[in-house]
VEXTI-546615 format. One record per residue (C-alpha): residue in one letter; x, y negated, z. Coordinates in steps of 0.2 Angstrom, whole numbers, plus 2048, in hexadecimal, padded with zeros to 3 digits. Layout:
BEGIN
- A/X/Y/Z
...
//
This chain:
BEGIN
- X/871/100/A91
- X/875/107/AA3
- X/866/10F/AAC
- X/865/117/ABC
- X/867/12B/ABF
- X/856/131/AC5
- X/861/140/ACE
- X/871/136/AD4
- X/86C/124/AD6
- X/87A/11F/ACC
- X/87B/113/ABD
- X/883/11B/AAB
- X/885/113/A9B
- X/87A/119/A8B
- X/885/115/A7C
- X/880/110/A6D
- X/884/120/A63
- X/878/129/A70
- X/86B/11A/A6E
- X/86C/11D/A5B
- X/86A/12F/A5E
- X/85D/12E/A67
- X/853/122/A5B
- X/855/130/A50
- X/84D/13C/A56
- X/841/134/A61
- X/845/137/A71
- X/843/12D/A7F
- X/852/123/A8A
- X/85C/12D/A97
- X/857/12D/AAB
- X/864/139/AAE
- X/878/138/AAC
- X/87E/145/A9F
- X/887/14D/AAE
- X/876/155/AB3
- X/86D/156/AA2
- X/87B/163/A9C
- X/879/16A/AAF
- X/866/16E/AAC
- X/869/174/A9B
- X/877/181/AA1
- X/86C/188/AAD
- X/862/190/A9F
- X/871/199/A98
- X/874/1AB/AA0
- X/884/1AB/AA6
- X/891/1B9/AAD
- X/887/1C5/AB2
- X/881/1D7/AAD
- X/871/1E1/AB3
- X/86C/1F3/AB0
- X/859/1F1/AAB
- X/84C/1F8/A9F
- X/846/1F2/A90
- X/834/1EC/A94
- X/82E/1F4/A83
- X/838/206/A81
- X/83C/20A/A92
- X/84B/20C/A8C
- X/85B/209/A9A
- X/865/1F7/A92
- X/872/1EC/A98
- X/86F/1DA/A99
- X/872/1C9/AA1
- X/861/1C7/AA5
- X/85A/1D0/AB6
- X/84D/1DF/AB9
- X/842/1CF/AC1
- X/844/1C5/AB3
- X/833/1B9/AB0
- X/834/1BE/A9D
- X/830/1CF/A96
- X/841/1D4/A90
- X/843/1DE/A80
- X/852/1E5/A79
- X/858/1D9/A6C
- X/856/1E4/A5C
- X/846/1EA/A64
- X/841/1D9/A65
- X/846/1D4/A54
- X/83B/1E0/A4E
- X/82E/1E2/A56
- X/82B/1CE/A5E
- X/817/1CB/A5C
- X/815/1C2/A6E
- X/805/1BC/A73
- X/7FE/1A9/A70
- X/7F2/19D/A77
- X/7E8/18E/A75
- X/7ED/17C/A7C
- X/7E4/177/A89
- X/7E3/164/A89
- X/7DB/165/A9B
- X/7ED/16C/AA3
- X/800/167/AA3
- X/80C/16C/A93
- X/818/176/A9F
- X/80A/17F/AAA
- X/802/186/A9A
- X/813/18B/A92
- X/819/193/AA3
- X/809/19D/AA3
- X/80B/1A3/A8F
- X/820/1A5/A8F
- X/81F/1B3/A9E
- X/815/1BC/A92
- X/820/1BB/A85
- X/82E/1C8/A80
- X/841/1C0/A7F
- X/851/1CA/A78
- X/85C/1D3/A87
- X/86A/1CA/A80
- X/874/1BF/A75
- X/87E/1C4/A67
- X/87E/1D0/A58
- X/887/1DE/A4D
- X/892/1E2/A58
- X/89A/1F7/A5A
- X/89A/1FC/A6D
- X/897/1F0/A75
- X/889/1F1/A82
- X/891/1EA/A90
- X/891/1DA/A8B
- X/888/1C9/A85
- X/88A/1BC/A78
- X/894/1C5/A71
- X/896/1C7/A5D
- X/89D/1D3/A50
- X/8A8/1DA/A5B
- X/8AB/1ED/A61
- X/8B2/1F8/A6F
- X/8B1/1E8/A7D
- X/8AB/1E9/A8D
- X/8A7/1DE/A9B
- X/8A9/1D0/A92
- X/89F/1BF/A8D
- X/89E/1B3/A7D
- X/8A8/1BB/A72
- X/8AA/1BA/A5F
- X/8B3/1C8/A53
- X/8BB/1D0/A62
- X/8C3/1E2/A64
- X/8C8/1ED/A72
- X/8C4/1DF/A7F
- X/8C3/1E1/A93
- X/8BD/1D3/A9D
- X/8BE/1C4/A93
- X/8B5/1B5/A90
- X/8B2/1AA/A82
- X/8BF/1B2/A78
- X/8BE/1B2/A65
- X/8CA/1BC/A57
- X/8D2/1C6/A67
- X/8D8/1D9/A69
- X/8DC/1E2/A75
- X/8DA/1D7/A85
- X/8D5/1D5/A97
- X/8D1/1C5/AA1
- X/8D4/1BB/A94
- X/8C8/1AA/A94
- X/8C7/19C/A85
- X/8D3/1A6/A7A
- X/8D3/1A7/A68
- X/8DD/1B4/A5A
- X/8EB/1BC/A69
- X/8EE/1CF/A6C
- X/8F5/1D9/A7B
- X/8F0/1CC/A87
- X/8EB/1CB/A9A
- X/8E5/1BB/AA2
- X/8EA/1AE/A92
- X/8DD/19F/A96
- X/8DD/192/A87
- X/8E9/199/A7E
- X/8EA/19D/A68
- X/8F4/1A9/A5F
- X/8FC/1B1/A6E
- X/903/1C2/A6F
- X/909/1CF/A7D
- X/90A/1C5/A8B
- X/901/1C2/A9C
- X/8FA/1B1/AA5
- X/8FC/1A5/A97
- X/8F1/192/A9B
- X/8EF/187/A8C
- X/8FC/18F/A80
- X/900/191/A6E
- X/90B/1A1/A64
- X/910/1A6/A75
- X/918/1BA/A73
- X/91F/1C6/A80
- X/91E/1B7/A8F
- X/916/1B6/AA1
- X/90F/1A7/AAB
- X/912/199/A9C
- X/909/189/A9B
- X/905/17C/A8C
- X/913/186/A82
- X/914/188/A71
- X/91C/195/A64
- X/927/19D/A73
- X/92E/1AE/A77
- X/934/1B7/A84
- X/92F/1AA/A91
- X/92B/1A9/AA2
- X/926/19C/AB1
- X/927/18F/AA4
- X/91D/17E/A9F
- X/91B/170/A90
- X/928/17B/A86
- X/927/17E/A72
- X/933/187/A6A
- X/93A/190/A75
- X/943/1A2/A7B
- X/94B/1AB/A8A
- X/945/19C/A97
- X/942/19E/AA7
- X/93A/190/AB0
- X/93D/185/AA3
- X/94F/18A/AA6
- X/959/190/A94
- X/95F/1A1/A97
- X/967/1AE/A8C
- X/95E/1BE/A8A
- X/969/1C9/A97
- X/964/1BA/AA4
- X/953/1B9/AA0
- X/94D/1CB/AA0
- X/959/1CE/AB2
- X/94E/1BF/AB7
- X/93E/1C7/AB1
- X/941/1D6/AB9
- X/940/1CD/ACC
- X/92F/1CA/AC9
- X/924/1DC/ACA
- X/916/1D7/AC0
- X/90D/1E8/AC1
- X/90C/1E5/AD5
- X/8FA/1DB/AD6
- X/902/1D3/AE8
- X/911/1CD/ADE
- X/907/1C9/AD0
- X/8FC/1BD/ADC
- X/90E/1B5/AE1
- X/911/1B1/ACF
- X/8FE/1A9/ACC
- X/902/19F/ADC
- X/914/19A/AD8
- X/90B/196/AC6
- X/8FF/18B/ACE
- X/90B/181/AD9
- X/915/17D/AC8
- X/908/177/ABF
- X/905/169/ACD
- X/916/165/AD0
- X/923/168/AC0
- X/917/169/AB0
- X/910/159/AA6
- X/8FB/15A/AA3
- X/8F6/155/A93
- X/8E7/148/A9A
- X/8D9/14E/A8D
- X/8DD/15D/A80
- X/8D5/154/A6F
- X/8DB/158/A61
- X/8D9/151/A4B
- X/8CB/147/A54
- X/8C5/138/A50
- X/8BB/12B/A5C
- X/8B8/13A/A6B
- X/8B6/138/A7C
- X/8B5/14A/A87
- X/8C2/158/A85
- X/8C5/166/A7F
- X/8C3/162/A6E
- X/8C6/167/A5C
- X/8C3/15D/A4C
- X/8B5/152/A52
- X/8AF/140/A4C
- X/8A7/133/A55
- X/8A1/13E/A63
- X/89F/139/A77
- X/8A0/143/A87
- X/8A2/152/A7D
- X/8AB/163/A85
- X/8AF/172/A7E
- X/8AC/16D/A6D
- X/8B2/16D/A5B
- X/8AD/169/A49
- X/8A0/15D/A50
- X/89B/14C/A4A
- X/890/13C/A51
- X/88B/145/A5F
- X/888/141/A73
- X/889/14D/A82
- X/88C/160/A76
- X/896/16B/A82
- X/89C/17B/A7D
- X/896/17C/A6B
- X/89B/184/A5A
- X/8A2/17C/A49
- X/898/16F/A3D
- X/88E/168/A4A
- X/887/158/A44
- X/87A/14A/A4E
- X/877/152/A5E
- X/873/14E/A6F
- X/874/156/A7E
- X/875/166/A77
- X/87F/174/A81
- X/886/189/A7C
- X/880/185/A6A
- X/885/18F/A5B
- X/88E/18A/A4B
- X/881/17D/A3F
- X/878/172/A47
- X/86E/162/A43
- X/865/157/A4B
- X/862/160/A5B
- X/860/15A/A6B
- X/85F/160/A7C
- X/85F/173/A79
- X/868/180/A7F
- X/86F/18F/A75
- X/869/189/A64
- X/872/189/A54
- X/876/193/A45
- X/86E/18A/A39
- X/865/180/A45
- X/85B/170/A3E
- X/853/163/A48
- X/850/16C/A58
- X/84B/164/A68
- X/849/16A/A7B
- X/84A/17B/A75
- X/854/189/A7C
- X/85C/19C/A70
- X/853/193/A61
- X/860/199/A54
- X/862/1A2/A44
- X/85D/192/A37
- X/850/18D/A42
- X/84A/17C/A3E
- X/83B/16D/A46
- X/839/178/A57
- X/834/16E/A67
- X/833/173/A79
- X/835/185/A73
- X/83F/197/A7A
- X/847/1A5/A70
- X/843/1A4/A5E
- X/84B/1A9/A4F
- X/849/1A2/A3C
- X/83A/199/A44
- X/836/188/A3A
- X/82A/17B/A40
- X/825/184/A53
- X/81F/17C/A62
- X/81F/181/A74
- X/822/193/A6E
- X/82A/1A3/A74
- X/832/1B4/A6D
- X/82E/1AF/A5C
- X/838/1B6/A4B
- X/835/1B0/A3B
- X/828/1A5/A3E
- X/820/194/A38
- X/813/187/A3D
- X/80E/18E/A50
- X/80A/185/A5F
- X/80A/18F/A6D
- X/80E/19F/A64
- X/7FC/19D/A58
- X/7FF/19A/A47
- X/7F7/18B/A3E
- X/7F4/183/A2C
- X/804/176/A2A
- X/7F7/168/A2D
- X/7F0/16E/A3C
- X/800/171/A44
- X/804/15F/A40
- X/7F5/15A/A45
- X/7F5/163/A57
- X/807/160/A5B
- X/805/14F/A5A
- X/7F4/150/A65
- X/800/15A/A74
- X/80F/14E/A71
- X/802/140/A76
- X/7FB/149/A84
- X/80D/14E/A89
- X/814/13A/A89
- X/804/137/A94
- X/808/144/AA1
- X/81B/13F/AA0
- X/822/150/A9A
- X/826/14C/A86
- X/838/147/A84
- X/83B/153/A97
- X/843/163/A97
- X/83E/175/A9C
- X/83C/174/AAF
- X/849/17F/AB7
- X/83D/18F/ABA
- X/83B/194/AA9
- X/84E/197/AA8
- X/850/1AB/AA6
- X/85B/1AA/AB1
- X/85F/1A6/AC4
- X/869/195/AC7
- X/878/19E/ACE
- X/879/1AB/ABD
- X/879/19C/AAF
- X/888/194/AAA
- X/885/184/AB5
- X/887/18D/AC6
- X/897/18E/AC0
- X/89D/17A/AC0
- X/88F/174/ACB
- X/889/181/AD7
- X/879/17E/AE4
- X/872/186/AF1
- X/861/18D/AF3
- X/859/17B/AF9
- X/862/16F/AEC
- X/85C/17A/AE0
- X/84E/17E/AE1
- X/849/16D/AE6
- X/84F/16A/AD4
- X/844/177/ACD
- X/850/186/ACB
- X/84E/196/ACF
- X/858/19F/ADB
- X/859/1B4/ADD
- X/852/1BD/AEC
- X/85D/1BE/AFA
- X/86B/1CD/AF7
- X/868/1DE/AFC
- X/872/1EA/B07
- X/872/1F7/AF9
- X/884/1F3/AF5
- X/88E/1FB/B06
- X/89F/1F8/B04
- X/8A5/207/B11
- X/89E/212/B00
- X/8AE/20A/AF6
- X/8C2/20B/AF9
- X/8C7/1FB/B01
- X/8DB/1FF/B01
- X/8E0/1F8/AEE
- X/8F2/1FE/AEB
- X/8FD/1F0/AE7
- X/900/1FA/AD6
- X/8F1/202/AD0
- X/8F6/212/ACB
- X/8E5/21C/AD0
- X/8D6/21B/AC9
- X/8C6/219/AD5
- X/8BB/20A/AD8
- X/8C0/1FF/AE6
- X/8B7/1F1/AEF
- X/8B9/1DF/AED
- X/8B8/1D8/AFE
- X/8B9/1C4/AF6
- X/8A9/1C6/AE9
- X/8A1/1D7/AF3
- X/8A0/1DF/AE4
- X/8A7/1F2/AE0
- X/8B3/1F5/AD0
- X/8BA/202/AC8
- X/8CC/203/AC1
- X/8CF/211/AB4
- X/8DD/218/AAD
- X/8DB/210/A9C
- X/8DD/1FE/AA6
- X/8ED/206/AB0
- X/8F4/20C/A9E
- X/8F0/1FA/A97
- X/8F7/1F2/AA6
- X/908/1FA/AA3
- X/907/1F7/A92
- X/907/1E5/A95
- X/911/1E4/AA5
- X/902/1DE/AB1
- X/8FA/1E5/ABE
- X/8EA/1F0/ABC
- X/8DA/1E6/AC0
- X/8DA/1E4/AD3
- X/8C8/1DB/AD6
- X/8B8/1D9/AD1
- X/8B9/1D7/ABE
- X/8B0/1C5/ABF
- X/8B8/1BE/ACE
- X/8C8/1BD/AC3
- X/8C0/1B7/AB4
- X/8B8/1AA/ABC
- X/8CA/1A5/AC5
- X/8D1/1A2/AB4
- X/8C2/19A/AAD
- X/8C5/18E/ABA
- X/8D5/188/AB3
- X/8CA/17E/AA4
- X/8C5/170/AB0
- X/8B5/167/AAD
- X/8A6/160/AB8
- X/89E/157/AAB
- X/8A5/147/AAB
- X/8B6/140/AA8
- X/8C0/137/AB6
- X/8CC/127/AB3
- X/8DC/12C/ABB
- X/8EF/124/AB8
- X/8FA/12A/AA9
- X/90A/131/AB4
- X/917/128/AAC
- X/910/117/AA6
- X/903/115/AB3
- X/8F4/10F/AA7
- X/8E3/115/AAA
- X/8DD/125/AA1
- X/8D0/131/A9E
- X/8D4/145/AA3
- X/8C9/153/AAD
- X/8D8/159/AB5
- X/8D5/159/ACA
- X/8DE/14B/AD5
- X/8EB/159/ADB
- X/8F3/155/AC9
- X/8F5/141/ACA
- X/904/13C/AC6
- X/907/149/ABB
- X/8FB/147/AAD
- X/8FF/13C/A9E
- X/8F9/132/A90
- X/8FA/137/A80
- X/908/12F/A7B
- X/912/132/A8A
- X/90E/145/A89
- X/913/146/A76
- X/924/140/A7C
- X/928/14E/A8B
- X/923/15A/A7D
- X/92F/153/A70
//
């Protein structure tokens, strides 16, 4: 089955695990490539962004991804999880499903953020049984954390993206089990160690690549311990301008000296995508572990099982498809977005929690058999579903997604700005909102523009590159000498998102040449790395 994209004019293949899965749950075929499906979805999840607002029912001051103008009334989470009662209506078989949900979801309260039961931790979102973090996004069982993203099991740490059960680190992207060290990419059991990449269960490294095993190297370059730390002690780390050396002498290595693994899969059986962790029979799939028989699930938890299309969802989920932010527990969920917390047979549905059997609802908790946020008997809500699912095939709207203005968010704060960003015209001719033009509120003659090359006082300085202010405080300049990095020296996300940077994906995979045989294989990595990303076999072989 190759149909033609409605947005690209291009021709992709539907295979015949997503056909299956699609059968399943009655969904209609594609008429976009999965490219753009996860593209839409993305830009319904809050990304990146903080905002001082009010709670729309206390008053109260709040933190929160989501801005002052946001079209929903937002509520404080355990506000909302208490107190959630939002208004319903009637369907109106006269108008369009999306005009009459627009008109009830703007009246409906949503939670200021994601995340739970977690100990001073305000300034931040998605973020989970953690305490004493700040500034940070997506993180799981997390302490004393600056500035990280997507960090799960990790203490004391700034910049830090994608990295799972490490201490003492600054700037680690894709790394496990690493310890004291600074600017890590894609490494394992990595202690007391600078600027490594893909190495394993090594010490006292630094400027090194594809190593396991190691000690006292430099550039790859076997040294004893008197030669490694004189070589060490050339680079000033705590010197942000030298420091910027090292990223760039860092980056130039990894283009022209280190071998690229093509795809990081790994105990996988039967997967096409990357980045992936004990999965089974799985295609384009990114950013994803413990998942079985699924198509198109990017950035998803463990013991996800018969899903389609389904992006930034939690762990157990079933049946679900095209739905953002779902999971935990989820059952048979479909075009839905935040339905989470054992939620089960929701459609076209937006923040709920332990909701079963819901349709076209919003802000609901604990709640069963409503349409449009009315309660009915369990045959009346079979009954009427079934009426607007008919009405909605006739109108060409069942099997579509949200359109892009009921996200919560503006296109360029959700996660897909980020890989595929628009301007205002291309997206708004796609539906998206965009925010109002910025303000001059923000003068940077009110800031310090003069960063010292080693930040040894505190004051908040401007950002000339992301024309944003920051602050640097002497608990960063302690933690920076602790660690033997410089102090932070820009805008908090502007670094963050530089490192995030490093996990390439678009969306799709791209057939390059395996660097030492020449056959054709599948990777993300950029074209500036042909020639130096392998196959499989020929990478297990450089490592040894």
């Amino acid at each position: 089955m190759s149909p033609t994209c409605q947005i690209s004019g291009e021709e992709f293949s539907v295979s015949a695990l997503e056909q299956s899965l699609r059968e399943k749950m009655g969904a209609a075929p594609p008429t976009v490539k999965p490219m753009y499906r996860i593209r839409h979805l993305g830009a319904f999840w809050q990304h990146w962004y903080l905002h001082s607002r009010t709670c729309d029912e206390s008053g109260k001051n709040i933190i929160s991804p989501l801005r002052p103008d946001c079209p929903y009334p937002v509520w404080h989470k355990s506000v909302w999880l208490e107190k959630a009662n939002p208004p319903g209506a009637d369907f109106d078989f006269e108008k369009p499903f999306f005009e009459q949900a627009w008109e009830l979801f703007q009246q409906c309260p949503i939670p200021h953020n994601l995340g739970t039961h977690s100990e001073n931790c305000e300034y931040t979102d998605d973020w989970w049984h953690s305490k004493n973090c700040y500034l940070s996004h997506c993180g799981y069982k997390c302490e004393d954390l600056k500035y990280c993203y997507r960090v799960i099991g990790t203490k004391d740490a700034q910049f830090c993206v994608f990295t799972f059960d490490s201490e003492l680190c600054i700037d680690a992207v894709n790394c496990e089990r690493c310890y004291e060290s600074v600017y890590l990419l894609s490494c394992k059991q990595v202690r007391s160690s600078a600027f490594l990449y893909d190495c394993r269960n090594c010490t006292d490294c630094m400027f090194c690549f594809n190593l396991r095993n190691k000690q006292y190297c430099f550039g790859n370059q076997q040294l004893t311990k008197e030669e490694y730390f004189a070589k060490k002690a050339e680079w000033d780390l705590l010197n942000n301008q030298r420091y910027e050396q090292a990223k760039f002498y860092f980056s130039e290595m990894l283009k022209t000296m280190a071998w690229h693994r093509a795809l990081e899969i790994d105990r996988s059986d039967l997967a096409r995508g990357n980045f992936l962790m004990n999965v089974s029979n799985c295609q384009d799939c990114f950013f994803t572990s413990d998942t079985e028989e699924s198509v198109n699930v990017v950035r998803s938890g463990v013991d996800i099982n018969n899903c389609l299309d389904f992006v930034s969802n939690g762990a157990t989920a079933e049946l679900c498809f095209q739905t953002i932010g779902c999971g935990i527990g989820a059952y048979h969920i479909q075009n839905c977005c935040h339905v989470y917390n054992s939620s089960s047979f929701c459609e076209y549905s937006f923040n709920l929690e332990r909701c079963t059997h819901c349709f076209g609802c919003c802000g609901l908790v604990g709640k069963k058999f409503h349409i449009f946020n009315k309660p009915y008997s369990e045959a009346e809500y079979h009954k009427l579903k079934n009426q607007i699912i008919t009405h909605m095939k006739a109108s060409g709207e069942y099997g579509q997604y949200f359109p892009g203005y009921f996200s919560p968010v503006p296109y360029t704060e959700s996660w897909s700005h980020f890989y595929w960003p628009l301007n205002r015209e291309e997206g708004e001719r796609e539906g998206f909102r965009f925010q109002p033009e910025l303000s001059s509120e923000l003068d940077s003659k009110n800031f310090i523009k003069d960063i010292p090359a080693i930040g040894s006082t505190p004051n908040t300085y401007w950002d000339e590159i992301a024309k944003k202010p920051f602050q640097l405080i002497q608990k960063d300049i302690d933690f920076s000498h602790r660690i033997g990095a410089p102090a932070p020296y820009t805008y908090y996300m502007r670094r963050l998102q530089e490192n995030f940077s490093w996990l390439f994906y678009d969306g799709e995979l791209r057939i390059t040449k395996c660097g030492k045989t020449g056959k054709e294989i599948d990777t993300n990595w950029p074209t500036e790395y042909d020639g130096r990303i392998l196959c499989e076999e020929e990478y297990l072989k450089v490592i040894g």
